[in-house]
N, C-alpha and C positions, 0 to 999 in steps of 0.2 A: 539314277536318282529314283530310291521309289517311291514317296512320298509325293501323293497325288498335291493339288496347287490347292486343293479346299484346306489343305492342313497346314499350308502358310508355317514351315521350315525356313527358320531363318539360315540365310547362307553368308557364310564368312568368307571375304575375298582378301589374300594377301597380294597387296598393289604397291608397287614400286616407282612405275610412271614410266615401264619397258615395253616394248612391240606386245610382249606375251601377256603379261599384265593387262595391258589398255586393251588387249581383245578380249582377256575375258570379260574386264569391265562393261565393254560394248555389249557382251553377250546379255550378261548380267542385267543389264539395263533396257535394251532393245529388243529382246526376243520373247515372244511373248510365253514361254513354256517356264518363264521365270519370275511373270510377273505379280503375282500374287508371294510370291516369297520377298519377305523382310531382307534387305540388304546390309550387311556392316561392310565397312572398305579399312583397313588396317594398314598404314604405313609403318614402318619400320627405318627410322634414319640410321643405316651402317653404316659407321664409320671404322675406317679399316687401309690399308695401304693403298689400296686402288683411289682414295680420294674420291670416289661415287657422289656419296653422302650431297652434296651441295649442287649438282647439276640435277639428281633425282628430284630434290624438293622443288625443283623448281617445274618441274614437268609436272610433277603432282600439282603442286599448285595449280597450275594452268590449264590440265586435263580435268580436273574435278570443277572447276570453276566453269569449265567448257560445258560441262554434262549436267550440273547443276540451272545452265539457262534452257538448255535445249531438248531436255529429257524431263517428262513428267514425271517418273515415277522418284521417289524420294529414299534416301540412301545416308547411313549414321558413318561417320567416319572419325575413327580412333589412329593414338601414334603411340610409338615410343620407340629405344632408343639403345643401340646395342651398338661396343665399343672395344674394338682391339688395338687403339695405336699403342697400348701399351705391350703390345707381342715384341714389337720392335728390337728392345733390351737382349733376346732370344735369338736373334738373327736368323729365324726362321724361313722354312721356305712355304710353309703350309700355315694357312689361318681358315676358321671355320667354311663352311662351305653356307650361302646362303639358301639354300635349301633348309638345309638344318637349323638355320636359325629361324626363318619362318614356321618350320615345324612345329619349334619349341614355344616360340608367341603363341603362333595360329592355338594350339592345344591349351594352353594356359588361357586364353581369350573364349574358350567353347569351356575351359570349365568357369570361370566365370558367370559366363553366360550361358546357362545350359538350354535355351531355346534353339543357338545355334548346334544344327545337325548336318550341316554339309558344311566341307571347308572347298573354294575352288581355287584350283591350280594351273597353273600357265602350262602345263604340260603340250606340247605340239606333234604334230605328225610328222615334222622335223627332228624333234627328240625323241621317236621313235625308232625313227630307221639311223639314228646316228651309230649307236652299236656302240662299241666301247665299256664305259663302266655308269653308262645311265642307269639301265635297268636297277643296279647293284646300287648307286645314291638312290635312287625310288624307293629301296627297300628300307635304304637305312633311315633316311628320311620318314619314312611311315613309323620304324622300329622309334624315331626320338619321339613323333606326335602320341604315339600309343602308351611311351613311356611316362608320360605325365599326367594317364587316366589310371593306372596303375590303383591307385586309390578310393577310386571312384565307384559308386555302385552303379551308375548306367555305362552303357556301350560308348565307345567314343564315336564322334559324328564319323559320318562318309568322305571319302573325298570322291571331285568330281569334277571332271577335264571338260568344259564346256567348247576351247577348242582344239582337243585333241583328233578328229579332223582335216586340220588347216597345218599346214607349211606357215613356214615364218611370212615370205610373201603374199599368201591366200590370206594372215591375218592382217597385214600393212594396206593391202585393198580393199579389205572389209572396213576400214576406218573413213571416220569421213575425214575430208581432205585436210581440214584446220587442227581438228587432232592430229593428223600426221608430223606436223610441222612442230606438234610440241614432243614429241614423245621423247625419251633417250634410250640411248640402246650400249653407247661405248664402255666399256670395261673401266680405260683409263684416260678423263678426262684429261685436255689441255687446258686451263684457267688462262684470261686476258682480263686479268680485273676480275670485273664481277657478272664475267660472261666467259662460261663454259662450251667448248668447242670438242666434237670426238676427235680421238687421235689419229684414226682412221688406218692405225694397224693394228687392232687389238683382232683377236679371232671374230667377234661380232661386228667391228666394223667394215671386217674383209668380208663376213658372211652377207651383210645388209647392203654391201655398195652396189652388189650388181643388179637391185631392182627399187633403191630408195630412190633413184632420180629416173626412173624410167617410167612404164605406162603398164599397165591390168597387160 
């Protein structure tokens, strides 16, 4: 980030109400090399086959409501609202990748608002060394946020991994413990009513079990 703190850049955070999310929230919030910069926090309600959509909000709910008593510094928080069950008809195997869609908000929300010049990103030192086709979403994902400055006579903002860093574990320890207990993280919820449970086979909930009920 090179925008010294006198120049108070406002930074756009796209928050879900996920391990990755809530840490950089934390960051965002708590560390003081951030503190003179303006905060927006951007939820996005996806709805889409995995059924997410309703177990998020509620973590959002309850994580912002968290941070809102116990954190001084003050923080603007926008939604809206991106919708595939209509793929369904398709019998598809593939639906947007949320990367992408956050790209395509996040970019429309900075042109908007053009004070925002950094956007942050849940990026982790776990999706670093996962290898695979991250690097190659990274790219493409930059390619969709850049594509909707296209028009624009200024630069488009920065992006900026605040904990790029940390392991998925290193951020679940950096929270404080009452946050912990709200966060979601499962792929594909199980519903009991109106109380969302993870499924506890999805690749994230096999990748989080072996240190959500354990110790630092």
């Amino acid at each position: 980030m090179n925008q010294t703190k006198t120049e108070k850049a406002t930074i756009l955070c796209m928050f879900s109400g996920g391990i990755d999310s809530t840490g950089v929230l934390h960051q965002l919030l708590t560390n003081e090399k951030f503190e003179e910069h303006p905060i927006i926090l951007h939820h996005i309600h996806i709805h889409n086959r995995e059924n997410r959509a309703r177990a998020e909000l509620q973590a959002v709910k309850e994580i912002l409501a968290y941070y809102k008593t116990n954190v001084q510094k003050e923080f603007v928080v926008t939604e809206s609202v991106f919708n595939t069950m209509g793929f369904a008809g398709l019998k598809a195997k593939r639906f947007p990748y949320d990367m992408d869609v956050c790209a395509f908000y996040g970019a429309n929300l900075a042109v908007a608002k053009k004070e925002i010049r950094h956007v942050a990103w849940g990026r982790t030192k776990t999706d670093v060394n996962s290898g695979g086709n991250f690097e190659a979403r990274m790219k493409r994902m930059q390619d969709v946020f850049n594509s909707v400055w296209v028009l624009e006579k200024e630069q488009p903002p920065s992006f900026i991994f605040p904990i790029i860093d940390y392991d998925k574990k290193q951020i679940w320890f950096s929270l404080p413990e009452p946050v912990r207990k709200m966060v979601w993280w499962c792929r594909t919820p199980v519903y009991e009513g109106n109380i969302a449970r993870p499924c506890g086979s999805c690749g994230t909930c096999l990748q989080v079990k072996e240190f959500i009920n354990g110790k630092e």
